[in-house]
C-alpha positions as a Markdown table, in Angstrom:
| # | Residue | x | y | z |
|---|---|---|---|---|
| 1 | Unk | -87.4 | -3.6 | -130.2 |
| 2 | Unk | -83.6 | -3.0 | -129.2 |
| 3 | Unk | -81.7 | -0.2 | -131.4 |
| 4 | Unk | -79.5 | -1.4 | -134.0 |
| 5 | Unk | -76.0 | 0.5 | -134.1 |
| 6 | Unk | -74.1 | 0.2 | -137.5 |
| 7 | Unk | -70.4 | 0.9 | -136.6 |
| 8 | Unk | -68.3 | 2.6 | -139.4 |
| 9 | Unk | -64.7 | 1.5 | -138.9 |
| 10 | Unk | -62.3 | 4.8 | -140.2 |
| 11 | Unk | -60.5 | 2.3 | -142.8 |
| 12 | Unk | -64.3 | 1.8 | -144.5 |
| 13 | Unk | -65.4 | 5.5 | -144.0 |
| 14 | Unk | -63.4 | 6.9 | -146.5 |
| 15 | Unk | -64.4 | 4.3 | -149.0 |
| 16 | Unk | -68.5 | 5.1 | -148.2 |
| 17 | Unk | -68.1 | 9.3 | -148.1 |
| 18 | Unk | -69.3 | 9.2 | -144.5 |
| 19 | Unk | -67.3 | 10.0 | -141.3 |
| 20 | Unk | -66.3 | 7.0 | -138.9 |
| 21 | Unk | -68.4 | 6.5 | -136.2 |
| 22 | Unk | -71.3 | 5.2 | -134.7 |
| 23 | Unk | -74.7 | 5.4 | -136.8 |
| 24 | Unk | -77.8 | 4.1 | -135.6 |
| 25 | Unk | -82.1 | 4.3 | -136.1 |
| 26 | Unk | -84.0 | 6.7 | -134.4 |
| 27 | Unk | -83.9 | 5.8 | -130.8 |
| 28 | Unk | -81.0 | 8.3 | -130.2 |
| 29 | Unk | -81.3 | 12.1 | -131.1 |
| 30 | Unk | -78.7 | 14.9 | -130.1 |
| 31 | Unk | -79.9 | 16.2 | -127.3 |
| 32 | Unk | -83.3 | 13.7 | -127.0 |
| 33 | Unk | -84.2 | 10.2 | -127.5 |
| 34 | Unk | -86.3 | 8.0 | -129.5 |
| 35 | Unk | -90.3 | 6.8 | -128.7 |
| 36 | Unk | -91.3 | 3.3 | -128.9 |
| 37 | Unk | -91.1 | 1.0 | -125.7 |
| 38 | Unk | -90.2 | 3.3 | -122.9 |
| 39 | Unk | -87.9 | 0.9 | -120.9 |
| 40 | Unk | -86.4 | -0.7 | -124.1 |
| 41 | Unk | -85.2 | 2.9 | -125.3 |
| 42 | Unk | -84.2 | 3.7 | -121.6 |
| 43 | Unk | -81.9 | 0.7 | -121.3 |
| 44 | Unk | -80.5 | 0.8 | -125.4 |
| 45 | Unk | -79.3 | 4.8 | -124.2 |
| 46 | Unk | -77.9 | 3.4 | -120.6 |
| 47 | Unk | -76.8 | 0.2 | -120.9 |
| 48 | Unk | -75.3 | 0.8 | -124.1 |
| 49 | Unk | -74.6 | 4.0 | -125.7 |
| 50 | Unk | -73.6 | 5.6 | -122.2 |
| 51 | Unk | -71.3 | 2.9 | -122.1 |
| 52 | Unk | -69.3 | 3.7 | -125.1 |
| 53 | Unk | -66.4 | 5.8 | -124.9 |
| 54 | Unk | -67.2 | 9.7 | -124.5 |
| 55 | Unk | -65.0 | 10.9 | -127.0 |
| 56 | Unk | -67.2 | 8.3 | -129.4 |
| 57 | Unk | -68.9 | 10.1 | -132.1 |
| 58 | Unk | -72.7 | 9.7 | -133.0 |
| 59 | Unk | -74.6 | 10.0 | -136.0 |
| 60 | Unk | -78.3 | 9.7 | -135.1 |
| 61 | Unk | -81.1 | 9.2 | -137.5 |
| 62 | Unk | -83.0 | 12.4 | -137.7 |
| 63 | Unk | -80.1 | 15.4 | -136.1 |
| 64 | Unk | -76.9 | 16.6 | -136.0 |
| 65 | Unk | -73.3 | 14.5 | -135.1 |
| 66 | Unk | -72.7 | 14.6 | -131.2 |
| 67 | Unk | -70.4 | 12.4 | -128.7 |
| 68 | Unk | -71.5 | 10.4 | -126.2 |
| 69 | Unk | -69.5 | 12.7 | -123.7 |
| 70 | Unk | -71.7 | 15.6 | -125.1 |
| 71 | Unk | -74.9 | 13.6 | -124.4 |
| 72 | Unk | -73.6 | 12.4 | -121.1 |
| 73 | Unk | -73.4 | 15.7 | -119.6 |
| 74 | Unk | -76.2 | 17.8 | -121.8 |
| 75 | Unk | -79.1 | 15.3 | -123.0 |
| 76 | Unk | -82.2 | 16.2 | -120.4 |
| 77 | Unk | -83.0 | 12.3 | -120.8 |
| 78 | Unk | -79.8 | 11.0 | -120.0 |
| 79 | Unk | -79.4 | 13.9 | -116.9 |
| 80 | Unk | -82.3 | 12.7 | -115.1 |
| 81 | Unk | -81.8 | 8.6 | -115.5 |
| 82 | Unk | -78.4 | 9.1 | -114.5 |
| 83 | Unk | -79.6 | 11.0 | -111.5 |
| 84 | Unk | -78.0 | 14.4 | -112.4 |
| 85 | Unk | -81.5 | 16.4 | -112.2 |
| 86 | Unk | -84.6 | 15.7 | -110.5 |
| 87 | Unk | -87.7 | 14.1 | -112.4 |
| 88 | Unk | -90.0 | 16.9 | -113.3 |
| 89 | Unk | -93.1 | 17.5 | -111.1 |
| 90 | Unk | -95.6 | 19.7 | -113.7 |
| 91 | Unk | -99.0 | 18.0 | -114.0 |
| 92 | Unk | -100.0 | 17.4 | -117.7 |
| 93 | Unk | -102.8 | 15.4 | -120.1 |
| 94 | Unk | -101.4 | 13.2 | -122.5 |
| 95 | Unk | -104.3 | 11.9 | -125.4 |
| 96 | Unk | -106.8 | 12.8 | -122.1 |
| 97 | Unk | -105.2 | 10.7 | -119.6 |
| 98 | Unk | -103.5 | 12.8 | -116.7 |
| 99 | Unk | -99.4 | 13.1 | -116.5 |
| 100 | Unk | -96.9 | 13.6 | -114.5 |
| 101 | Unk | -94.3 | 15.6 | -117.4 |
| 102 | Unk | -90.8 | 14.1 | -116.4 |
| 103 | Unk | -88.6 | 15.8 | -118.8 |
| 104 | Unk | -89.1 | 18.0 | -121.4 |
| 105 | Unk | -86.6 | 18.1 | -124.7 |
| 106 | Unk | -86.1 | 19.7 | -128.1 |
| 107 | Unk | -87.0 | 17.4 | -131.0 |
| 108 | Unk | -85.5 | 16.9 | -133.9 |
| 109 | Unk | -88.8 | 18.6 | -135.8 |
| 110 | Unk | -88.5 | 21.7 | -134.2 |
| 111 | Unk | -91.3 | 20.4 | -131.6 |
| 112 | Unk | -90.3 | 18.6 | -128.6 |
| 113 | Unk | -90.3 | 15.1 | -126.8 |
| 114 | Unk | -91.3 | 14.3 | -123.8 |
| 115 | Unk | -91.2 | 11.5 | -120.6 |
| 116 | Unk | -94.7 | 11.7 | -118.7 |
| 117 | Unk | -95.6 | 9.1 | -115.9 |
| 118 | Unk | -99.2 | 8.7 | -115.9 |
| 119 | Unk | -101.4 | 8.1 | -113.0 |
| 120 | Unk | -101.0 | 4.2 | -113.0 |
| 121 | Unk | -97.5 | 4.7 | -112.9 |
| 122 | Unk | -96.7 | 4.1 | -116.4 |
| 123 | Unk | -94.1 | 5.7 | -118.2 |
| 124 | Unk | -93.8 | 6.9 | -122.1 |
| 125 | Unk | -91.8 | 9.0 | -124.6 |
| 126 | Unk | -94.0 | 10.8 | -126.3 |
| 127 | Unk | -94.0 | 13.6 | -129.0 |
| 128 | Unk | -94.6 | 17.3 | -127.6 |
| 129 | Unk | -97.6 | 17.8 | -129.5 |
| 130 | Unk | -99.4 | 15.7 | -127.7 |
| 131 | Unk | -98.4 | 17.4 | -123.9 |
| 132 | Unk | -101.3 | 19.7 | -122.8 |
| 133 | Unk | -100.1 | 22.0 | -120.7 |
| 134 | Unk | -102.8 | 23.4 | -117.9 |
């Protein structure tokens, strides 16, 4: 499912209490991204958020405000599918199937999220609790 983004026009934030800006679900976090479909959440983040403004504020479901400009240049996500850093290379099981972890995150929770390519070549966002580390 594609994320939905609620813009808040400055001349209607006042009128709500809330900032203006750009709110959305939970497929966007301040320095991570939402799970669900792996390339549905890669191309909502690319294809649209990154191509918003950077100066643009965001208030994401779960974390604190951030820009896209700050998420452009910090978000591990964003670094590596953008080319900026290498995919990771550390071997990993994921619910007892063998991983490849591609990037590692801070979560929301206090936990983490991670991308892991499995051995079929599938990739997934999954929550760091389920990352065994050998």
């Amino acid at each position: 499912m594609p994320s939905v983004f609620h813009w808040i026009p400055a001349e209607s934030a006042a009128g709500l209490g809330a900032p203006p800006g750009l709110k959305q679900r939970s497929d966007y976090f301040k320095d991570s991204v939402g799970g669900g479909n792996f390339a549905l959440v890669r191309q909502s983040v690319m294809d649209v958020l990154m191509k918003l403004p950077p100066e643009m504020r965001v208030l994401p479901g779960h974390t604190d405000e951030t820009t896209i400009g700050r998420e452009w240049e910090e978000n591990p996500f964003i670094r590596v599918w953008r080319g900026a850093e290498p995919e990771g290379t550390v071997r990993v099981r994921v619910a007892g199937e063998d991983a490849t972890l591609i990037v590692w995150s801070p979560d929301y929770d206090g936990g983490g999220k991670a991308w892991v390519r499995f051995s079929d070549g599938r990739d997934a966002i999954v929550g760091g609790s389920r990352v065994e580390r050998s």
